[in-house]
C-alpha positions as CSV (number, residue, x, y, z in Angstrom):
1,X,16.6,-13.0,21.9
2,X,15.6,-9.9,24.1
3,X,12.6,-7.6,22.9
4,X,13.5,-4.7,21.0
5,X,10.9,-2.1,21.9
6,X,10.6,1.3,19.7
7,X,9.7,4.0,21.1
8,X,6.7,5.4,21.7
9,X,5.7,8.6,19.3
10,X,5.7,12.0,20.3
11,X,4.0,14.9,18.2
12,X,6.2,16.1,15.6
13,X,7.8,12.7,15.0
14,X,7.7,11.4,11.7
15,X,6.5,8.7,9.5
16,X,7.3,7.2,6.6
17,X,5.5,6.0,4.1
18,X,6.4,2.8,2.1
19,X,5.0,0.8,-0.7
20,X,6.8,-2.8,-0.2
21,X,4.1,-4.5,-2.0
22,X,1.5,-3.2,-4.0
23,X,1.8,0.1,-6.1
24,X,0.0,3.1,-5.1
25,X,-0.9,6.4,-6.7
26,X,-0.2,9.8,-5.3
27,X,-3.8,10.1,-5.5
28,X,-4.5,7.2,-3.2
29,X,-1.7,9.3,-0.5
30,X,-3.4,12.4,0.0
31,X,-5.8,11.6,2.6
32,X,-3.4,9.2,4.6
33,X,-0.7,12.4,4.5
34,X,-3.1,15.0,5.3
35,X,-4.7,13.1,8.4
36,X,-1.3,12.1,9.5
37,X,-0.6,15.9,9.2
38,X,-3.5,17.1,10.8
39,X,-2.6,14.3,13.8
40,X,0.7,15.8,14.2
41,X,3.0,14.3,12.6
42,X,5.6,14.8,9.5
43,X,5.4,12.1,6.9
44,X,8.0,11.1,4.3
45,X,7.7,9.6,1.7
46,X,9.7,6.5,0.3
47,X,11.8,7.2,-2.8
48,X,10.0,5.0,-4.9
49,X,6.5,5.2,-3.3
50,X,4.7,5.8,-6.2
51,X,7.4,3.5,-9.1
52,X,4.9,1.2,-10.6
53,X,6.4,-2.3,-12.4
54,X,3.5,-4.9,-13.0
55,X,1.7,-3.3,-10.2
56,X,3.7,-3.4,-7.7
57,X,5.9,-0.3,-6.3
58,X,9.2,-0.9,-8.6
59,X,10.8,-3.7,-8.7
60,X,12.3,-6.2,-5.3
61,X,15.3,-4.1,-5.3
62,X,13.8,-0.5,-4.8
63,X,11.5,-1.8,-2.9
64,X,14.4,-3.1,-0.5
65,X,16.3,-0.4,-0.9
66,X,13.3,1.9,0.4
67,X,13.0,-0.4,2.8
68,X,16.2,-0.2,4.4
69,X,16.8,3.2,3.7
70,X,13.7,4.1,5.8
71,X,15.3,2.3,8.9
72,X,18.1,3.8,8.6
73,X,16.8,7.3,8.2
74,X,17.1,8.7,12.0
75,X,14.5,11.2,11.6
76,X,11.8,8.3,10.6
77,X,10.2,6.9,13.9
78,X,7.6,4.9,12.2
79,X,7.2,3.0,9.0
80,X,3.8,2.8,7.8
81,X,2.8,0.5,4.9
82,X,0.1,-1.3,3.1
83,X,-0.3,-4.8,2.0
84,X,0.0,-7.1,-1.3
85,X,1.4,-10.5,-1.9
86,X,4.9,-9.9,-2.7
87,X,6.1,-8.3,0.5
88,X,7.8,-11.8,1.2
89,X,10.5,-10.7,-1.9
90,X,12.4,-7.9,0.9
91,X,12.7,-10.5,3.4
92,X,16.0,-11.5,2.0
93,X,17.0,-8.3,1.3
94,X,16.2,-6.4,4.8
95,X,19.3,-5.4,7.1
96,X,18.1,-6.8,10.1
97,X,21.0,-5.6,12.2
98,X,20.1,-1.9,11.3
99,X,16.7,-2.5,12.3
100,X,18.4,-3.7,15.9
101,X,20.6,-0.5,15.7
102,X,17.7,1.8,14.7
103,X,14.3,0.4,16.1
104,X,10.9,1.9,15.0
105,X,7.6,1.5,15.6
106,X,6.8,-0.6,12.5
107,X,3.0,-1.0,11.7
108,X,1.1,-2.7,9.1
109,X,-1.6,-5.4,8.6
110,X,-3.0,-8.2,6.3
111,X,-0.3,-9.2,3.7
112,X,2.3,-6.9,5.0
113,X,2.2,-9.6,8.2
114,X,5.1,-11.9,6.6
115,X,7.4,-8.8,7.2
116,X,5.5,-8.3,11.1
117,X,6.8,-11.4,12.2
118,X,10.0,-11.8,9.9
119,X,11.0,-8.5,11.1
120,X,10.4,-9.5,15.1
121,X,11.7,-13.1,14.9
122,X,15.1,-12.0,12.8
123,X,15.3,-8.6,15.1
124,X,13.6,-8.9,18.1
125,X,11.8,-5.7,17.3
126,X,8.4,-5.3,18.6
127,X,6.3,-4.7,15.2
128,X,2.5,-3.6,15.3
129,X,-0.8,-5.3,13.2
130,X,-2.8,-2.5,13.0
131,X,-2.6,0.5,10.8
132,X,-2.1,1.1,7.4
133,X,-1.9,4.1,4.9
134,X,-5.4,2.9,3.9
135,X,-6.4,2.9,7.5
136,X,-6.7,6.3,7.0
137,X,-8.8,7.4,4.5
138,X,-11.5,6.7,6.7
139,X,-10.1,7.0,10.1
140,X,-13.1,7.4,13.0
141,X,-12.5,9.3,16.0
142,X,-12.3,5.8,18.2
143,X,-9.4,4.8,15.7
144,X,-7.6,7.9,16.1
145,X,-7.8,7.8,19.9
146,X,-6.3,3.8,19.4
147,X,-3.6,4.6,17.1
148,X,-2.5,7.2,19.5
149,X,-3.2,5.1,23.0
150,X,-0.9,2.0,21.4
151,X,1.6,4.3,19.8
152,X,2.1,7.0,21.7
153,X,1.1,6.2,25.4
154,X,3.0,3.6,27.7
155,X,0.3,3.1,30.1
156,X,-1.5,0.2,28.6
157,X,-5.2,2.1,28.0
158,X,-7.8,0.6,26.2
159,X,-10.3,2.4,24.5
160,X,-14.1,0.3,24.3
161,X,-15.6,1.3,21.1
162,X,-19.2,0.9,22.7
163,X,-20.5,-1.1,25.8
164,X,-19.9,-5.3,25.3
165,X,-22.6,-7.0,23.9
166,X,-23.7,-10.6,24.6
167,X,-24.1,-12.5,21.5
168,X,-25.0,-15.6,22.0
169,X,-25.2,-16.1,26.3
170,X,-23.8,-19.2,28.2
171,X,-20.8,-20.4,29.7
172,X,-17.7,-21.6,28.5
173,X,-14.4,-22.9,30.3
């Protein structure tokens, strides 16, 4: 299978937001939104972002549905999403061919890393561990300046967060 890579972000673009797991509040979205604002970028919400059923955003099937409707949205170029233990419920339900036909950068972490690799070994897509909407309630100048070197830069730059330390010295093979 070939590597499906998204492409890279430009300022303006947007993302959307998505619950596929746990629930969320609209309280818990205004500092993710506003800092994705104030980065650049639009942000759209899912349909059923904030549908709550035993804690978790709605039920498998609007979860899904946002879910695929997000990928096939052309004017989304990044799904952002949290975690929680029931992402693996979409996996059946995700149109992997659309995601071939409309790749996006697609970045979560913890949890939300049964849909990562899912997504890339059914697709091919290129996903990204890393960011969530949670990420960003607290997001540090050295995390903004990674989001946008491995989103929206090609070059391959790596940003130290502070000179290397030696923990514990001697030599390995």
């Amino acid at each position: 299978m070939n590597l499906i890579k998204p492409k890279k972000l430009l300022p303006g673009a947007t993302v959307g937001i998505l619950a596929p797991s746990l629930g969320v509040r609209p309280e818990d979205m205004e500092i993710p939104i506003r800092t994705l604002q104030s980065m650049g970028f639009r942000v759209r919400l899912s349909r059923h972002l904030y549908s709550m059923t035993d804690g978790y955003a709605g039920g498998v099937e609007e979860r899904a549905q946002d879910w695929n409707d997000m990928i096939a949205d052309a004017e989304v170029d990044m799904l952002l999403f949290g975690g929680g233990e029931v992402s693996n419920q979409l996996l059946p339900y995700i149109d992997y061919d659309n995601m071939r036909r409309h790749p996006k950068i697609i970045c979560s972490y913890s949890d939300s890393t049964t849909l990562l690799n899912a997504i890339h070994c059914r697709s091919g897509l290129v996903t990204f561990y890393g960011a969530s909407p949670r990420t960003f309630r607290a997001l540090t100048d050295y995390n903004r300046q990674a989001l946008r070197n491995a989103l929206m830069r090609t070059d391959g730059t790596y940003t130290r967060s502070g000179p290397w330390k030696t923990i514990c010295p001697g030599a390995c093979e």
